[in-house]
C-alpha positions in Angstrom: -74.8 95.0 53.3 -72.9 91.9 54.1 -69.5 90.9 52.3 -70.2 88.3 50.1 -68.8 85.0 51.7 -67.7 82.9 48.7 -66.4 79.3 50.1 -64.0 77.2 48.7 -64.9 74.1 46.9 -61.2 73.1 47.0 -61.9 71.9 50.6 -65.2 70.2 50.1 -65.3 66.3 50.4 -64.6 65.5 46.7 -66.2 62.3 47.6 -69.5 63.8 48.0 -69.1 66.6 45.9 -72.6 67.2 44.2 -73.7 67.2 48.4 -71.8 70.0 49.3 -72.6 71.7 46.1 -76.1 71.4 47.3 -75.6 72.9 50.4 -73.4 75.9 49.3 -76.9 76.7 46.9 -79.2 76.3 50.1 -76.6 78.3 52.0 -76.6 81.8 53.0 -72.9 82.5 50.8 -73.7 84.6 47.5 -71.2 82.6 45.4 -68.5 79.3 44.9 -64.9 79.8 44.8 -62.8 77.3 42.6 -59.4 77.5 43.3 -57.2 76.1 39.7 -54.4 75.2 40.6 -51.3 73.2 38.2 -48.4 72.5 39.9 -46.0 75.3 38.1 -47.2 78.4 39.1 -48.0 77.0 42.8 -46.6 73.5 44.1 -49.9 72.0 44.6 -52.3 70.4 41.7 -55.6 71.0 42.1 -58.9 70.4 39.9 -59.7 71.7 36.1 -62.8 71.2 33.7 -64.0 67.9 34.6 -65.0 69.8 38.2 -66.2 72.5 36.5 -68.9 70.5 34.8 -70.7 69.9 37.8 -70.5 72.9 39.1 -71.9 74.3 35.7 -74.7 72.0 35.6 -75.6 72.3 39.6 -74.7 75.5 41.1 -77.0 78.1 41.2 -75.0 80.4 42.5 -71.7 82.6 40.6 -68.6 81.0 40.1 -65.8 83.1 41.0 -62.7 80.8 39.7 -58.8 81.5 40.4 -56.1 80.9 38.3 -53.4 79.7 39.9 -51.6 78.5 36.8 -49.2 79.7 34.1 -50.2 81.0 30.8 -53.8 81.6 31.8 -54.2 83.0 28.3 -54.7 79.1 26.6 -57.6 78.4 28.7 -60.0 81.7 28.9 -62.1 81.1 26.6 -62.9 77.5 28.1 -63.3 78.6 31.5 -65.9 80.9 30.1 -67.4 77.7 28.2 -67.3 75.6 31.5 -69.9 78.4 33.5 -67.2 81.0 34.7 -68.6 83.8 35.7 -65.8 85.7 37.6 -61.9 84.5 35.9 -59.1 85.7 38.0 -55.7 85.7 36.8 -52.2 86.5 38.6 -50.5 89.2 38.2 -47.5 87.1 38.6 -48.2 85.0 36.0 -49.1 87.6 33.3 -46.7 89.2 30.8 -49.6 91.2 29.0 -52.2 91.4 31.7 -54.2 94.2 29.7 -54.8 91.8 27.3 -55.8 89.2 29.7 -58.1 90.9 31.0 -59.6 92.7 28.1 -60.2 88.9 26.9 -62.0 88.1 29.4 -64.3 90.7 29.4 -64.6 90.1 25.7 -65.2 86.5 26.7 -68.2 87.7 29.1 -66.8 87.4 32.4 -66.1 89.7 35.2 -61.9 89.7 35.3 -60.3 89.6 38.6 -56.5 89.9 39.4 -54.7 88.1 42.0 -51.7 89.3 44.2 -49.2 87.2 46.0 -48.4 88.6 49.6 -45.3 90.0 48.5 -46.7 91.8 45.6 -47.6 95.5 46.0 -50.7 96.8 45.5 -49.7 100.0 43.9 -48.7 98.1 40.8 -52.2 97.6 39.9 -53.0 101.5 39.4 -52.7 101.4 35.5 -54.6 98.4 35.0 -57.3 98.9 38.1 -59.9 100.2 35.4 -60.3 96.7 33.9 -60.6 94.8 37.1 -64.2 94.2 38.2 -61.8 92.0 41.4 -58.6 92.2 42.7 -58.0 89.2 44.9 -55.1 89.7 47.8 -53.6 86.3 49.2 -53.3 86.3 52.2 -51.1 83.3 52.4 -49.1 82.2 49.9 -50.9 80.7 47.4 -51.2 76.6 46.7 -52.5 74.8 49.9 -55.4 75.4 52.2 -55.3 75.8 55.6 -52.3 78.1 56.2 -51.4 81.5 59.0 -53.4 84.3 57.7 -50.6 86.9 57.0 -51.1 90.0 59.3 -50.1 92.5 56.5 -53.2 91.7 54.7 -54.9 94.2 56.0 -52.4 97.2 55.2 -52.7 96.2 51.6 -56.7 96.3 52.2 -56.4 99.9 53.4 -53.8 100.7 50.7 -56.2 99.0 47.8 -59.3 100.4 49.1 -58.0 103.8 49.2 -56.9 103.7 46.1 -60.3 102.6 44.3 -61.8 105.4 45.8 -59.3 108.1 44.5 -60.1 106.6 41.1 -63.4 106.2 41.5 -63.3 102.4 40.9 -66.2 99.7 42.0 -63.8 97.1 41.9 -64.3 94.6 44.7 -61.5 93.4 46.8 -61.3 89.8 47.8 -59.6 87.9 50.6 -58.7 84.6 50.1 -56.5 82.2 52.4 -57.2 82.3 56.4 -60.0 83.9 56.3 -61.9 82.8 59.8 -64.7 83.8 62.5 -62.6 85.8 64.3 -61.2 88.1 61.3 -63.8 88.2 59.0 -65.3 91.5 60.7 -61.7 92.8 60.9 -61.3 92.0 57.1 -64.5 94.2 56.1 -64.0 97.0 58.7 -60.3 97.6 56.6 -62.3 97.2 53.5 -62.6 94.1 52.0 -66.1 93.1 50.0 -65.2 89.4 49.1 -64.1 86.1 51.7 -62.9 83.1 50.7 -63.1 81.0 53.6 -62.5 76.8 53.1 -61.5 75.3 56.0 -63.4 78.1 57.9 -67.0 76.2 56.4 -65.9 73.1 55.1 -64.1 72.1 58.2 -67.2 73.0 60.9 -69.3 70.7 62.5 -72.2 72.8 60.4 -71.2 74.1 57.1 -74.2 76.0 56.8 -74.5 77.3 60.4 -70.7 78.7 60.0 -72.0 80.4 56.6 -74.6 82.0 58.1 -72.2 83.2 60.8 -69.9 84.9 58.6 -72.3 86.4 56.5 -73.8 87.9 60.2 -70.4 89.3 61.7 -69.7 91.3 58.3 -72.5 92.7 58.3 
């Protein structure tokens, strides 16, 4: 089974948005990434509801969105109003992440935690039970199109290892740098989930370079 290739919408052409919404739902990728971003937590602002409605109302495929804001908490229960399906959270950015995450679930959504490349993996292993995701950065989170850190795939083999000691489905995600020429590399160490934007939304052929990455994970 292929990794599920999840692309960005953060680097889509805002200015024909519902266009590349189309094409992500006649492409070969099995779900949208939306990257949330508020200019605390990471120095970048991105996109909140008013992008989510169009998403809600045109894609036809999951909506894995990520947090990248403080106090997630205020806004789960909209998220899963706006047509989240998977809510991710950071680990960095919550005090009581059991009770994050047991609110989402409560709110109907798969909940997903995020790590920052210097956080370690092994601090998940009390709360791995509730996570249905656990999203590693593999650059520092807040803009697109950054070096793909080489330690990403230690914490891969670390996290996957760990899963399978506790006898875990979580799926591990990989989200920043993810290309053609490391997407294999990312599977083989045992990731389930890419995030590629630039990767698609940057190619001559969006849809070509989808179906490309869906082929070398295989």
């Amino acid at each position: 089974m292929s990794a599920i290739i999840a692309p960005s919408i953060l680097s889509a052409n805002f200015g024909k948005l519902y266009e590349e919404i189309e094409m992500i739902n006649n492409s070969e990728a099995q779900w949208f990434h939306v990257d949330v971003m508020d200019g605390v937590f990471v120095p970048n602002i991105s996109f909140g509801f008013p992008l989510m409605k169009p998403l809600k109302e045109k894609a036809t495929k999951t909506l894995d969105v990520h947090l990248m804001i403080v106090d997630p908490d205020r806004y789960i229960k909209t998220f899963a109003d706006a047509g989240a399906h998977v809510l991710t959270v950071h680990y960095e950015a919550c005090t009581h992440l059991h009770r994050t995450l047991s609110e989402i679930k409560n709110q109907g959504m798969k909940a997903g935690v995020a790590l920052n490349p210097h956080t370690p993996v092994s601090l998940l292993r009390d709360i791995l039970p509730l996570c249905d995701l656990v999203c590693l950065m593999s650059v520092n989170p807040g803009f697109g199109g950054q070096k793909f850190i080489e330690n990403t795939y230690n914490k891969i083999i670390e996290l996957k290892a760990i899963i399978v000691e506790m006898g875990l489905n979580t799926l591990i995600e990989i989200d920043g740098g993810v290309a053609l020429n490391n997407a294999q590399l990312l599977v083989e160490a045992g990731a389930d989930v890419l995030v590629a934007g630039n990767t698609v939304f940057g190619s001559e052929n969006p849809t070509k370079t989808i179906a490309e990455l869906v082929e070398i994970t295989k």
